[in-house]
C-alpha positions as CSV (number, residue, x, y, z in Angstrom):
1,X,56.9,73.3,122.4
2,X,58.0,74.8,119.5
3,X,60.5,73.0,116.9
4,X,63.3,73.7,114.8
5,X,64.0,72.1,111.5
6,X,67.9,72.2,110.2
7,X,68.0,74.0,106.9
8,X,70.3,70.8,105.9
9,X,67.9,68.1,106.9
10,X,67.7,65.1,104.9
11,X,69.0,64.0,101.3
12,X,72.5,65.5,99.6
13,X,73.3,65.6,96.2
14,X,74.7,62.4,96.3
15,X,72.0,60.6,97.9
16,X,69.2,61.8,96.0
17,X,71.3,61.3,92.7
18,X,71.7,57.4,93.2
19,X,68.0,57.3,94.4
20,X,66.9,59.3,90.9
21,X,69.8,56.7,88.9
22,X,67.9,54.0,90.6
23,X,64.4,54.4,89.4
24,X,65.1,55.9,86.1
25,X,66.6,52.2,85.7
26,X,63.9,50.0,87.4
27,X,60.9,52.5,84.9
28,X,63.6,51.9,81.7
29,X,64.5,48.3,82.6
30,X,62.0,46.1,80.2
31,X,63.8,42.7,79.5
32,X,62.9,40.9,82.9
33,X,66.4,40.7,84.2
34,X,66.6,41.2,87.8
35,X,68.1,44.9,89.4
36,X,70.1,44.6,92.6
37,X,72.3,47.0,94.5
38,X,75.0,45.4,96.5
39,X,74.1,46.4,100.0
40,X,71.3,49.3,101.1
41,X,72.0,52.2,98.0
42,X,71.8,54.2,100.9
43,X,71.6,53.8,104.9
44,X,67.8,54.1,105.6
45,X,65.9,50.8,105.8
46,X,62.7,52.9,104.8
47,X,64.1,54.0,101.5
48,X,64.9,50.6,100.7
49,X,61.9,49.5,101.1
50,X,60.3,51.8,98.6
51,X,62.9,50.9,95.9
52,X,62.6,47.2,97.0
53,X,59.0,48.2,96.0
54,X,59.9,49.2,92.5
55,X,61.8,46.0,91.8
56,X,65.3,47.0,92.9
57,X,66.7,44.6,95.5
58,X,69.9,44.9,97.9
59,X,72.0,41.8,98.4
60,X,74.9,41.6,101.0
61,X,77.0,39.5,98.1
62,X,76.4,40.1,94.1
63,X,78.8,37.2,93.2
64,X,75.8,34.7,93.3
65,X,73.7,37.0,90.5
66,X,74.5,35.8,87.4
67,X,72.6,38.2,85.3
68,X,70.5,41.8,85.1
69,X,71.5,45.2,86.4
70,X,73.7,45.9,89.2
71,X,73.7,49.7,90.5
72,X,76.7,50.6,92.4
73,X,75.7,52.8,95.8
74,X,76.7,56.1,96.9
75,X,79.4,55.1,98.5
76,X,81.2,53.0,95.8
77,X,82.4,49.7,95.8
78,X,86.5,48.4,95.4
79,X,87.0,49.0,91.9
80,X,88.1,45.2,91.5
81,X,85.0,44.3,91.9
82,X,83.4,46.4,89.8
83,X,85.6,44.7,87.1
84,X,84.4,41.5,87.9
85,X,80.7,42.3,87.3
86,X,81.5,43.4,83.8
87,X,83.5,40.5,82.8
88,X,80.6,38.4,84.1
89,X,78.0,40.7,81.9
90,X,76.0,42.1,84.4
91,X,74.6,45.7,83.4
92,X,76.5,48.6,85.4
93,X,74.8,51.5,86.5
94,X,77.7,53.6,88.6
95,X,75.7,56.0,91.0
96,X,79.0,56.6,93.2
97,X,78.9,59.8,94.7
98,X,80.9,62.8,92.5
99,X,82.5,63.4,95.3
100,X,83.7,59.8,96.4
101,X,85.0,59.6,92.5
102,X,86.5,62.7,93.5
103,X,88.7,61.0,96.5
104,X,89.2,57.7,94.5
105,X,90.9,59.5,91.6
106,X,93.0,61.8,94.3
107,X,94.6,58.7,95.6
108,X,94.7,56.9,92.7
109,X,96.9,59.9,91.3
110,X,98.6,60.2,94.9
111,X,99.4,56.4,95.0
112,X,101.2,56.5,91.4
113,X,103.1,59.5,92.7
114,X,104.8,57.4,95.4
115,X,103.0,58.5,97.9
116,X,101.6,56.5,101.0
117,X,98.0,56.8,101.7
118,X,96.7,57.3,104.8
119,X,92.8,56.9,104.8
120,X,90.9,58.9,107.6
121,X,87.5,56.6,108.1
122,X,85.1,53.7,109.7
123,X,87.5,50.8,108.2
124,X,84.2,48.8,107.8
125,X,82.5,51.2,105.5
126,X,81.8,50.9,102.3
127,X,82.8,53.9,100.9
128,X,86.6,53.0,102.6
129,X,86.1,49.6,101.1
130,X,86.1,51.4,97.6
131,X,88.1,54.1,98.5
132,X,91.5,51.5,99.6
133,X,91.3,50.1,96.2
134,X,92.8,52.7,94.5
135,X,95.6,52.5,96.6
136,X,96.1,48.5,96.5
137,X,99.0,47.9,98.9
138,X,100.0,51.2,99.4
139,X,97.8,52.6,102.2
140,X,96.8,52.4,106.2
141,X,93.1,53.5,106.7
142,X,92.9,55.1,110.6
143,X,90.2,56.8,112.6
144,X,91.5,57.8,115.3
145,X,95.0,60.3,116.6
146,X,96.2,57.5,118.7
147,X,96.5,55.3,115.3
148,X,98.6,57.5,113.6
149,X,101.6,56.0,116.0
150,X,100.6,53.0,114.0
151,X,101.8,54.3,110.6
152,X,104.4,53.1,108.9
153,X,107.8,55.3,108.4
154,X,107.3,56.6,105.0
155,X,109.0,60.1,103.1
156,X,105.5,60.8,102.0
157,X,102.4,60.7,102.6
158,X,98.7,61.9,101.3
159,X,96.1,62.2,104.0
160,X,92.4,62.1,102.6
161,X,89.3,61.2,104.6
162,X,86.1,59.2,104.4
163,X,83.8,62.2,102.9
164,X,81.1,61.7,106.0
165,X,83.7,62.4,108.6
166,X,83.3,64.3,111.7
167,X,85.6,67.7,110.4
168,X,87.0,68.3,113.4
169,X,88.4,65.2,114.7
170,X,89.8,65.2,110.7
171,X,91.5,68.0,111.3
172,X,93.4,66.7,114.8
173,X,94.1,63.5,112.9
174,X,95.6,65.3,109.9
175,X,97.4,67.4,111.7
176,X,99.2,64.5,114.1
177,X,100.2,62.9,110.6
178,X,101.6,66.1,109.2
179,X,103.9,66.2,112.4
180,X,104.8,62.7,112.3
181,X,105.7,62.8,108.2
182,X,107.3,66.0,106.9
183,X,106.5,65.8,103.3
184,X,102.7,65.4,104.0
185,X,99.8,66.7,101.7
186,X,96.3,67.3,103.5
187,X,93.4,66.8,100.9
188,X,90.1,68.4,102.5
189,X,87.8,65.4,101.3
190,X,85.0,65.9,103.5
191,X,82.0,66.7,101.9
192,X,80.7,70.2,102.1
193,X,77.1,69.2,102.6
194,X,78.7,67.1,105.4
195,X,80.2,70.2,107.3
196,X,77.8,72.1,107.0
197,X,75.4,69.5,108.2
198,X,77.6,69.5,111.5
199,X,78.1,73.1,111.9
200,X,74.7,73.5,112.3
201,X,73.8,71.0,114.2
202,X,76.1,72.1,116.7
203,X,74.6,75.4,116.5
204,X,71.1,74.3,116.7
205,X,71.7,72.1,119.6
206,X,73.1,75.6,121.6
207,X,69.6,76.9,120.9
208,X,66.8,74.1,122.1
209,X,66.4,71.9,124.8
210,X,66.5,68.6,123.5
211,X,67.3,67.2,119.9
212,X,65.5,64.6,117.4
213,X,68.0,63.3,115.0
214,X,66.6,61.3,112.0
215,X,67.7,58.7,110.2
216,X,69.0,54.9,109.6
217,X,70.8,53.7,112.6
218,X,73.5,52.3,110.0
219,X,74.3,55.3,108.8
220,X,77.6,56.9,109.8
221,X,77.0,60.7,109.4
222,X,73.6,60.2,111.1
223,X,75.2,59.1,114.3
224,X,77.5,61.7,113.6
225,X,75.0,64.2,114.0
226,X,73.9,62.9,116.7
227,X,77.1,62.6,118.6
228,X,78.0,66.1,117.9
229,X,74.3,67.3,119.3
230,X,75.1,65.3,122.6
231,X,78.4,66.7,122.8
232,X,76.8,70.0,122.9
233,X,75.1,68.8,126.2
234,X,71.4,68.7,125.6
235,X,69.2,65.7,125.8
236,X,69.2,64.0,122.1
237,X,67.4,61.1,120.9
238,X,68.2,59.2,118.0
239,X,65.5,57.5,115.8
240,X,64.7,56.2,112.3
241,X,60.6,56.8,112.1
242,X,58.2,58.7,114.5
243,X,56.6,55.9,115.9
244,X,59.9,55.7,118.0
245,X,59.0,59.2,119.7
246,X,57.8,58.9,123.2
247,X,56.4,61.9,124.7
248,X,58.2,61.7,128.0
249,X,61.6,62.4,126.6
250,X,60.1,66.1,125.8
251,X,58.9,66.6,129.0
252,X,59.9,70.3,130.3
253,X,61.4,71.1,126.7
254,X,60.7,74.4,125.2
255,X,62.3,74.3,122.3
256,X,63.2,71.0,120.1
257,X,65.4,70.9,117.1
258,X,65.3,68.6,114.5
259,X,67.6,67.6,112.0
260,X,68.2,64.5,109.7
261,X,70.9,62.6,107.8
262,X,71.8,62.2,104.3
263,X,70.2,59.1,103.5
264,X,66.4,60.8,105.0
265,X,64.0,60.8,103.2
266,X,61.5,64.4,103.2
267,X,58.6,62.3,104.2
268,X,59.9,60.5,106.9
269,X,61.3,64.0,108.8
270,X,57.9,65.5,107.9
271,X,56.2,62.6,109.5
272,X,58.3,63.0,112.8
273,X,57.3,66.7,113.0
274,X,53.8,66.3,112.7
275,X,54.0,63.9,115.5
276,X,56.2,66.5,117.7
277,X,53.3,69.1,116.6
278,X,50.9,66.7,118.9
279,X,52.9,66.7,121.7
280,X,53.0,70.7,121.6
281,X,49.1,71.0,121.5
């Protein structure tokens, strides 16, 4: 069987930038205060384990920590918040994603124009959590075409999207605003690591008979990746580590493609194929 790694496999620019912000703080951290990130820094439960290792701990709520270091994720966090940890005292280290700063200060700007904000995301994600912030009152977050009949009736609107969205159903949804609100601006938000991460998944998966997609099952443009494979029509699987690989599922394949998430880690993709390698020999 031979295999095919994805050229974009594994960590963007703005995952491996809060992972380097991160442990430059835990080796430059020497007064004994505590380091935590509010929620995973990024969506593997590997890599937070290793940072976990090097004294930098994730905690679903930081209004208990009354002291120490608090990194903000990749994703962001509502920029009320934020404001609360500094009046408290705690240390800020701001590792959000250039290009999540990029769409909170586009509807930030947007929002003070007048215009109403329509969000294009997973309303339970963080980096929408951060993202409505900016537009307090002044925004609908949506994630699917059928929601736009759900808008309000405004004279204006800004459409910008979560920056892990699938492109393409972006596109359809921006495009059923744009006829529903005449004076509608389109922002193309979505990371270009991001699309080009899809593109080629969906042109790997044309070219191999199943695919292996890596990464933390909490992660949204994982699953992406994996939807988009499975759209394609060949048999994908899913995981987070190789021990999850069962040699079955390869059974009759050829070819297998491999391709991983943002939030992946090198070793853990190198790990999986080595152990596809075994089932080739």
């Amino acid at each position: 069987m031979r295999i095919k790694l994805a050229k974009t496999a594994g960590f963007c620019m703005g995952v491996q930038r809060a992972i380097d912000m991160a442990l430059r703080t835990a080796e430059t951290t020497t007064d004994g205060k505590p380091i935590h990130t509010c929620g995973p820094l990024i969506h593997n439960p590997q890599a937070v384990a290793e940072l976990e290792s090097k004294g930098i701990r994730s905690i679903a709520d930081w209004r208990p920590v009354a002291e120490g270091t608090m990194i903000i994720r990749a994703h962001g966090m509502p920029i009320e918040e934020i404001g609360e940890m500094r009046a408290r005292g705690l240390t800020i280290v701001d590792a959000t994603c250039p290009h999540v700063v990029s769409s909170q200060n586009r509807i930030k700007r947007a929002s003070e124009e007048g215009y109403f904000v329509v969000i294009v995301g997973d309303p339970r994600h963080p980096e929408i959590l951060s993202l409505q912030s900016f537009a307090p009152g002044n925004h609908q977050v949506i994630s699917s075409v059928e929601e736009v009949a759900l808008l309000p009736e405004v004279p204006k609107a800004i459409v910008i999207a979560q920056t892990t969205f699938h492109e393409k159903q972006y596109d359809l949804i921006a495009k059923a605003v744009s006829e529903r609100i005449s004076d509608c601006r389109i922002v193309q938000s979505i990371c270009k690591a991001t699309s080009n991460r899809q593109a080629e998944v969906e042109r790997l998966a044309s070219e191999v008979d199943v695919m292996v997609v890596v990464g933390g099952r909490d992660s949204a443009n994982t699953r992406r990746l994996a939807e988009i494979a499975e759209a394609r029509g060949v048999r994908t699987i899913h995981i987070e580590t190789a021990d999850e690989l069962d040699p079955s599922f390869f059974r009759g394949a050829e070819t297998a493609g491999v391709t991983a998430g943002a939030s992946t880690p090198a070793w853990i993709t190198r790990s999986v194929i080595e152990r596809l390698e075994t089932f080739s020999s």
